[in-house]
N, C-alpha and C positions, 0 to 999 in steps of 0.2 A: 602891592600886597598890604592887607591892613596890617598892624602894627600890633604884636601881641600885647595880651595887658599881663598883667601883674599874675592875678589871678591865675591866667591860661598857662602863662611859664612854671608856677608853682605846681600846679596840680598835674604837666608832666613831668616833671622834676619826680613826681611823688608816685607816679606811673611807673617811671623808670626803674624805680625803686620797687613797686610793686607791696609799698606801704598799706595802703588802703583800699584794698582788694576785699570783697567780699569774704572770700574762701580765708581772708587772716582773719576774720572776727566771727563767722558762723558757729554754730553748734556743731561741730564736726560728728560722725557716726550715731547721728541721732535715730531713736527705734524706729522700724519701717515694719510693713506687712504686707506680702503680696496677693495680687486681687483676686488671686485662684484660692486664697484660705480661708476656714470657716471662720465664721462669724467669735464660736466659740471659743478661737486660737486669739483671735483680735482680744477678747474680754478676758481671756486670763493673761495676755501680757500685759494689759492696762493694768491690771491689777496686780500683778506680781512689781510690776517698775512703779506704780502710784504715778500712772503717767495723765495728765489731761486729755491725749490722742493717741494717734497715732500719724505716720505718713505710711499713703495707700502706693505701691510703686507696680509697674507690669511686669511681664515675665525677662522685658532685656533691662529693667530695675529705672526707669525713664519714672519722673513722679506722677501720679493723676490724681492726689487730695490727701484729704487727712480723714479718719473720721474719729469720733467719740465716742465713750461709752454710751449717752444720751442715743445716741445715734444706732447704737448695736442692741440697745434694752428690749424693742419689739420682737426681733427678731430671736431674740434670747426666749425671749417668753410664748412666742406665736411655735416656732422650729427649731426649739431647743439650742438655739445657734448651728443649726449645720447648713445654713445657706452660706454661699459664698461672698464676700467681704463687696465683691464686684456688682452684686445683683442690690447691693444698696447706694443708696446718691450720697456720695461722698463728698465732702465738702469742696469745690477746689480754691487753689490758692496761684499768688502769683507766682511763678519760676524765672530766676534771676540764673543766670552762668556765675560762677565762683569767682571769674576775671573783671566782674563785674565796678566799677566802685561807688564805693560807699557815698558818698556825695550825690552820686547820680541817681539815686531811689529820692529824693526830695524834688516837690513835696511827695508826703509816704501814701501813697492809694490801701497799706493792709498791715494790719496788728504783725504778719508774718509773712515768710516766703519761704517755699521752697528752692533749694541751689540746686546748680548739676553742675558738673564738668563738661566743656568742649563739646563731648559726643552723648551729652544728651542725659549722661545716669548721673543718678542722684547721689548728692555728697554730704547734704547735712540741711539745717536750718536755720534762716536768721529772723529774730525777732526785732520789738522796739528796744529792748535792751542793748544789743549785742550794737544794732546800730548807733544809739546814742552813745556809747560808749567812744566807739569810732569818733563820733562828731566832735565830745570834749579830747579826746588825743590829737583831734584834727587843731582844733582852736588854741588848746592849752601850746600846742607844737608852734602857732604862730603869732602867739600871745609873747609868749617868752622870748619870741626872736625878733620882737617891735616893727611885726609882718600884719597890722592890723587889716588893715582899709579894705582894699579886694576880699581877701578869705572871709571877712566878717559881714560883707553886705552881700555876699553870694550864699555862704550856708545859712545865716541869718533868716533871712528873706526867704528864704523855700522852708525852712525848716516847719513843720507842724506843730509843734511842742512851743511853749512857752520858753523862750531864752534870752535872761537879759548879763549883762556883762558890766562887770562895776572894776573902778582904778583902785591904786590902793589909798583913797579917801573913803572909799563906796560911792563914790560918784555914777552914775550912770553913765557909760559912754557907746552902748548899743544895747539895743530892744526892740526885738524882733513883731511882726505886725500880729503874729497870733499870742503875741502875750498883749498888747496895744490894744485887739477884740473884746478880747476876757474882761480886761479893768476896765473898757472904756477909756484909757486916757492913749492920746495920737503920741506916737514916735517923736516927735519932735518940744514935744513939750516934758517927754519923760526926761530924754536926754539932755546932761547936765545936773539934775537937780541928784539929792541925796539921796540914796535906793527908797528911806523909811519915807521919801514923802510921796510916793509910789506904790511900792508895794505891799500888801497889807498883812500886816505879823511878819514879814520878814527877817530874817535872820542872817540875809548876804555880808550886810554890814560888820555880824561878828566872825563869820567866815573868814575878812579881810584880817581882822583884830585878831583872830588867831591863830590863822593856817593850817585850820581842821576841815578835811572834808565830812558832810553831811549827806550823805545815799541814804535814798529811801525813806524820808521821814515826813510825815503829814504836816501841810498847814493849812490852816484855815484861811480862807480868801471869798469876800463876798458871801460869805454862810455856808459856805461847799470846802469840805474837806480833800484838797489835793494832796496827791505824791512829788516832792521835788528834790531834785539833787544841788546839792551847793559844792563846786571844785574847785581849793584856792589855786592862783596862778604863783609860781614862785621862781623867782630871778636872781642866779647870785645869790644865794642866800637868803634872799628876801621878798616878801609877801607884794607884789606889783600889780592883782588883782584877783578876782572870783566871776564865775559862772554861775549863772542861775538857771536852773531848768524845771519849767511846771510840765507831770503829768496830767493831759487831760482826760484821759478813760483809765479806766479800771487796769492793772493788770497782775498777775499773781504775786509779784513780791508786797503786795497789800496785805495780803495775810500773812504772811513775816512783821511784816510791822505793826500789826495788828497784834501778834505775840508778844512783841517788846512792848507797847504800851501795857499791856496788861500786867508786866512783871513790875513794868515801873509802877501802876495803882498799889501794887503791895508792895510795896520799898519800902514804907514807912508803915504797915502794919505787921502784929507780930503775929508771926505765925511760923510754920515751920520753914526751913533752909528750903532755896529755889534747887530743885533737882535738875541735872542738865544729863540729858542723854547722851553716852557714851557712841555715838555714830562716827562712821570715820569722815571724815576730812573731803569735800572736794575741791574742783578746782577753783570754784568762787571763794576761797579761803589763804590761795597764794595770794596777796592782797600789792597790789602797788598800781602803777599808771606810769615805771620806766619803760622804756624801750626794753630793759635789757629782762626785764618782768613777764612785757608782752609778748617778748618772741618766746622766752622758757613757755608760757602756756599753749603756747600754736603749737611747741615742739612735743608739748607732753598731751594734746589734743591727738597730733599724730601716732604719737605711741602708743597710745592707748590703743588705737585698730589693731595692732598688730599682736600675734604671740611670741615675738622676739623676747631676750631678754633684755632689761635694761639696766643700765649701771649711774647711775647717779652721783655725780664730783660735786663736794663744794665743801667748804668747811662746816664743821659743826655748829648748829644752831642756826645755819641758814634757811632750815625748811625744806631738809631734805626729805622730812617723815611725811610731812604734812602733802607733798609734792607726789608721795609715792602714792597715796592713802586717794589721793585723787584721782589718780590717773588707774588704782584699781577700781575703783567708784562709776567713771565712766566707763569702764570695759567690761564690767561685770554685772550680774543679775544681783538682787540684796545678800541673797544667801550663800554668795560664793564668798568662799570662807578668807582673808586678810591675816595670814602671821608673821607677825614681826619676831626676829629675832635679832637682839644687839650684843655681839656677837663680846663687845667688852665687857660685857658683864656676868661672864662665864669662864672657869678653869679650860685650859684647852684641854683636858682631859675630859671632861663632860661636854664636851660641845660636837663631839664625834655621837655620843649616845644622842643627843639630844635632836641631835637632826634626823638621825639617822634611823634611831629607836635601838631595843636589843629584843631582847626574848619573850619579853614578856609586853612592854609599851611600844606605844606606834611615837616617830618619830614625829617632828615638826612637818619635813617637807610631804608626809603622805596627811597630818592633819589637813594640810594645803591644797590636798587633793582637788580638782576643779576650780581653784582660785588662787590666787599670790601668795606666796612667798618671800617676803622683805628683809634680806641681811644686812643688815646696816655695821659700815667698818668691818667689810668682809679680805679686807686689806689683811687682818687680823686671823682669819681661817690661816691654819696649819695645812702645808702643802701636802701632807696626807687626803686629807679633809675637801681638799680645793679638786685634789685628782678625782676622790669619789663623786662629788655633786658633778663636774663635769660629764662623767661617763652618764649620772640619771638624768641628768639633763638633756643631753644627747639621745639616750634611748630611751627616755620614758618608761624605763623600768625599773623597781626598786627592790635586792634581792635581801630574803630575810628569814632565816631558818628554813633555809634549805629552798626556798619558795620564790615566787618570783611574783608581782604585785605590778600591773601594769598602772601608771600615775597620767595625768595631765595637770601639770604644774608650770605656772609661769613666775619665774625667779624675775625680783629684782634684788639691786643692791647698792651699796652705795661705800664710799668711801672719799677721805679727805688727800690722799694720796696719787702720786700718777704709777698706776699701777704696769703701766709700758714702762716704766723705771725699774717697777718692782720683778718684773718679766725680769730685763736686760742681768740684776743682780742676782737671779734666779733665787728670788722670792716670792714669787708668784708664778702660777701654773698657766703655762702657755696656751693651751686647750681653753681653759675655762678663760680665760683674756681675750682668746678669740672670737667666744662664744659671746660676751658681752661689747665687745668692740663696734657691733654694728649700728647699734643705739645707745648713744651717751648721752645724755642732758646734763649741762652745765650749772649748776648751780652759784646764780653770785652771790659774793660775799653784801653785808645789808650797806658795810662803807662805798662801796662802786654803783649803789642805787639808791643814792640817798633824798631822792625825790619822792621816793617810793614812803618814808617815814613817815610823815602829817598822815597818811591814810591808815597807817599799821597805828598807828597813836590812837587815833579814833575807832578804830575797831576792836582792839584789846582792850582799852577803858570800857566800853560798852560791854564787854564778857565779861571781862572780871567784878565791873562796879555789879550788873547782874549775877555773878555770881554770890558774890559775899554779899548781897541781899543792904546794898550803899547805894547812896544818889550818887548820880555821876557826875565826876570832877570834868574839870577841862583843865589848857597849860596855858598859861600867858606866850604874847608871842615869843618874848625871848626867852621861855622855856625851851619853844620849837626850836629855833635859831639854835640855841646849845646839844638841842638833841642831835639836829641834822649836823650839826660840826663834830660830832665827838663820833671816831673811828669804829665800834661798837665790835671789841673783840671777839665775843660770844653772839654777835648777829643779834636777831630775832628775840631768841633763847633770853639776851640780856637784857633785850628790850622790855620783854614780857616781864621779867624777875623785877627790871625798876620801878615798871606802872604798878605791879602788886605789890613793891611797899610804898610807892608813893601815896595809892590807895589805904594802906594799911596806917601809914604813921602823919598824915598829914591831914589837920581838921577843917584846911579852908577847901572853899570848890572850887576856885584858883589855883593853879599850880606855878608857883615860882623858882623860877631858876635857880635860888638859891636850894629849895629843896631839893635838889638834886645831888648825888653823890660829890661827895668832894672830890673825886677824881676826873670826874667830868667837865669842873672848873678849872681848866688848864688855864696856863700863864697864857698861852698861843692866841688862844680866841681874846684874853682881854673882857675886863666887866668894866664897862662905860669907860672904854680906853684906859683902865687902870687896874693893878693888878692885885688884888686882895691876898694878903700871903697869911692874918693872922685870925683868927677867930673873931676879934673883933669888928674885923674889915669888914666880913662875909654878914653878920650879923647884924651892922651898920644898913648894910644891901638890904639885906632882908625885912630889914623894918621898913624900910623907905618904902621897898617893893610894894608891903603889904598896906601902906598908908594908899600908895596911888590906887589898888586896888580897891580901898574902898571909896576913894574919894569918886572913884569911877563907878562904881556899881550906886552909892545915890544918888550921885546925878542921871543917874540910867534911872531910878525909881520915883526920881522924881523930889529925893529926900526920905522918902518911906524908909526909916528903920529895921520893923520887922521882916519888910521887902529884901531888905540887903543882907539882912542876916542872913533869912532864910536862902538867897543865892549861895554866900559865902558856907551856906553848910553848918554853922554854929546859934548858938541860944543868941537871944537878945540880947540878954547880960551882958553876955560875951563882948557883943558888939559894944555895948557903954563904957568899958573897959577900957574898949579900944580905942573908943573915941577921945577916952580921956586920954590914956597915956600919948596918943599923939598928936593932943591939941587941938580936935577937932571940932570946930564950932559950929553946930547946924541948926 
């Protein structure tokens, strides 16, 4: 019997596991339309959802295509739409089973696919996103466990997409043969040298240098503007390499990024405050790359299908709001209506009207009519209060001077508490515990996913610097390294609250660990093995900091002055300044 290789053990290892399954990373209850419906049905759900397609399915729900609005426009205008969706040629697509995995669609024959289950009906859709994504979990997973060799000359090598892989020198130490095509330069001469003598505008290099993920950002290569992602690799603590990956076609997160350049062209003109639109939250918005990230959105994928209610654990400022906000988003049409109520921010005397309504206002839960309902810290409802939503809950009916008001309401809730505790103390109402028992999502705390940081770092800077209408900063790496060490009491919440005042109070585009809260420089972690206790010490740090910063950023420009200023984010002046007080002779 041949001799299994490396490779073949791992990838059942990951079977077993049922890891990297199709059905864990598709688009779960993605919109469908059946082939017996008019045309007309097809084009006002395109345009009610602002969808690109559709998926076309039969009558035992088995997929046969997708079509387009492009595709339903004749038909609109020849038959008013009343032909049936069937009597048009529909696009087809590949169909993968959900059990399927992910590695094994390489190389990719289709921008898309449709999934089924087992016996054939359809269960969602996987794009090149949803797949790539997959690929850097796959690698990142065996990156960090010094499992290089097999996984990387197997997904490498089929992979379509441009993907090279640098140590944490930015060395090159794999580059896959459809990035090798593109540049013209052979696999074996990449490998080894330093990413920048390779590839062109690259950015891997500061990937390494900072442990910031980059999704979705253009760069110029050979005169043709690509899409590429940069994923740092991180071990223990520390930055051990990056991924590189070229989009080579088109595909819709181009006009997303196509919006953030535009914001950044007026960064620096005056004009009025960037407006952002108050939309809620989806699930591309739980932001991370743990494990423990990735199963909460499979889990709240699932939920979404369903009209159960959901109850939500985790502490506050974990993204409990943002998690809820999602999962109505995916289960909903745009105009089903989202109300939150925080339940601590109300008299328990008024929180009975307020859901409830009285005699003359309609309450919360019938605003909610047709769409969600979100209680957050429903821990906090008064067991009067708990028995009544229980019973609407249950019978979908709401009585109200004298009247009876039939609702379709799906509750969720959340709370930081274990509310089977709260039962046992008989402070919480049995009924309604039951009723939310059958779906719980987990919320973790941001300390038990702290891999998850570098990406949430980079994504909140991007909103906020766009927000307050500011060029965006970045953090030096031992900013990150102190981010990911510090236990982050307030989650998320505090993370967001430190980037917008490190945004606010700090004038370099560097961000140094010393700008950081002095709380966050605990004795524990140690600065350069020694432990700063006086103002001086910190201050000491920080000039140091700010010299290698710039001694780094001219030698990055080459010596250009106004080059490094303008990085650094300050006037020239400023830089002379600086030059002077710290002796620096150029």
């Amino acid at each position: 019997m041949v001799n299994e290789s490396f490779f073949d053990k791992m990838i059942k290892f990951e079977n077993e596991k049922n890891w990297m399954r199709v059905e864990n990373w598709m688009i779960e209850n993605y919109f469908y339309i059946y082939e017996n419906q008019k045309v007309y049905e097809a084009a006002k759900l395109l345009k009610e959802m602002n969808l690109d397609y559709l998926v076309v399915i039969d009558d035992t729900q088995q997929p046969i295509g997708i079509v387009s609005f492009r595709q339903l426009a004749d038909d609109l205008i020849d038959n008013r739409g009343f032909s049936a969706i069937k009597e048009l040629n529909s696009h087809s697509l590949p169909i993968i089973e959900g059990k399927k995995m992910i590695h094994e669609l390489l190389p990719l024959t289709s921008e898309m696919y449709m999934v089924t289950a087992e016996h054939k009906k359809f269960i969602g859709v996987l794009t090149r996103k949803e797949i790539f994504d997959g690929l850097v979990a796959l690698m990142n997973h065996y990156l960090k466990n010094e499992k290089t060799t097999d996984i990387l000359n197997v997904v490498l090598s089929k992979a379509y997409e441009g993907v090279a892989v640098v140590d944490s020198n930015a060395t090159i130490i794999e580059f896959n043969e459809a990035y090798s095509k593109f540049i013209g330069i052979p696999r074996e001469k990449a490998i080894g040298k330093h990413v920048t003598e390779v590839i062109e505008n690259t950015n891997l290099h500061h990937t390494v240098e900072q442990g910031i993920p980059d999704r979705g950002v253009i760069q110029n290569i050979q005169g043709q503007d690509m899409v590429v992602h940069r994923i740092p690799i991180w071990k223990n603590g520390k930055i051990v390499g990056a991924i590189g990956m070229l989009i080579f076609e088109g595909v819709t997160e181009v006009y997303k990024i196509y919006e953030h350049l535009q914001l950044q062209k007026v960064i620096n003109v005056e004009s009025a405050p960037i407006e952002f639109s108050k939309k809620l939250s989806s699930l591309e918005e739980v932001i991370g790359i743990s494990e423990k990230t990735s199963v909460l959105k499979r889990e709240a994928r699932k939920a979404a299908s369903s009209s159960t209610p959901i109850l939500l654990v985790g502490e506050e400022g974990a993204g409990r709001r943002i998690l809820s906000e999602g999962i109505h988003s995916l289960a909903n049409v745009k105009e089903a209506p989202f109300i939150k109520v925080e339940i601590k921010n109300y008299q328990p005397s008024k929180i009975e009207e307020l859901l409830f309504g009285n005699s003359i206002d309609e309450g919360k839960i019938m605003e909610a009519d047709k769409g969600t309902l979100f209680l957050s810290n429903i821990d906090l409802l008064s067991i009067e209060n708990q028995i009544n939503l229980a019973k609407i809950m249950r019978s979908g009916k709401l009585k109200k001077n004298k009247e009876t008001s039939k609702i379709d309401v799906r509750v969720m809730a959340s709370t930081s508490k274990s509310l089977e505790e709260l039962v046992k103390d008989k402070m919480f109402s049995q009924n309604l515990y039951d009723m939310f028992s059958e779906i719980q999502l987990f919320v973790p705390p941001l300390r038990e996913r702290r891999e998850d940081i570098p990406s949430l770092l980079s994504f909140y800077m991007k909103e906020i610097c766009y927000k307050n209408k500011v060029k965006e900063k970045s953090f030096s790496p031992k900013t990150v390294r102190y981010m990911m060490k510090y236990d982050w009491p307030g989650n998320i919440d505090e993370l967001v609250r430190n980037i917008e005042y490190l945004v606010e109070n700090v004038e370099r585009e560097v961000l140094l660990y010393t700008d950081l809260p002095t709380h966050m420089l605990d004795e524990k972690i140690g600065l350069d093995n020694m432990v700063l206790k006086s103002s001086e010490d910190i201050q000491a740090h920080q000039e140091r900091q700010e010299k290698e910063v710039i001694l780094s950023l001219l030698a990055r420009t080459g010596g250009n002055k106004s080059e490094a200023a303008e990085l650094m984010g300050i006037h020239r002046t400023t830089l002379y300044k600086k030059l002077k007080k710290f002796n620096i002779l150029t």
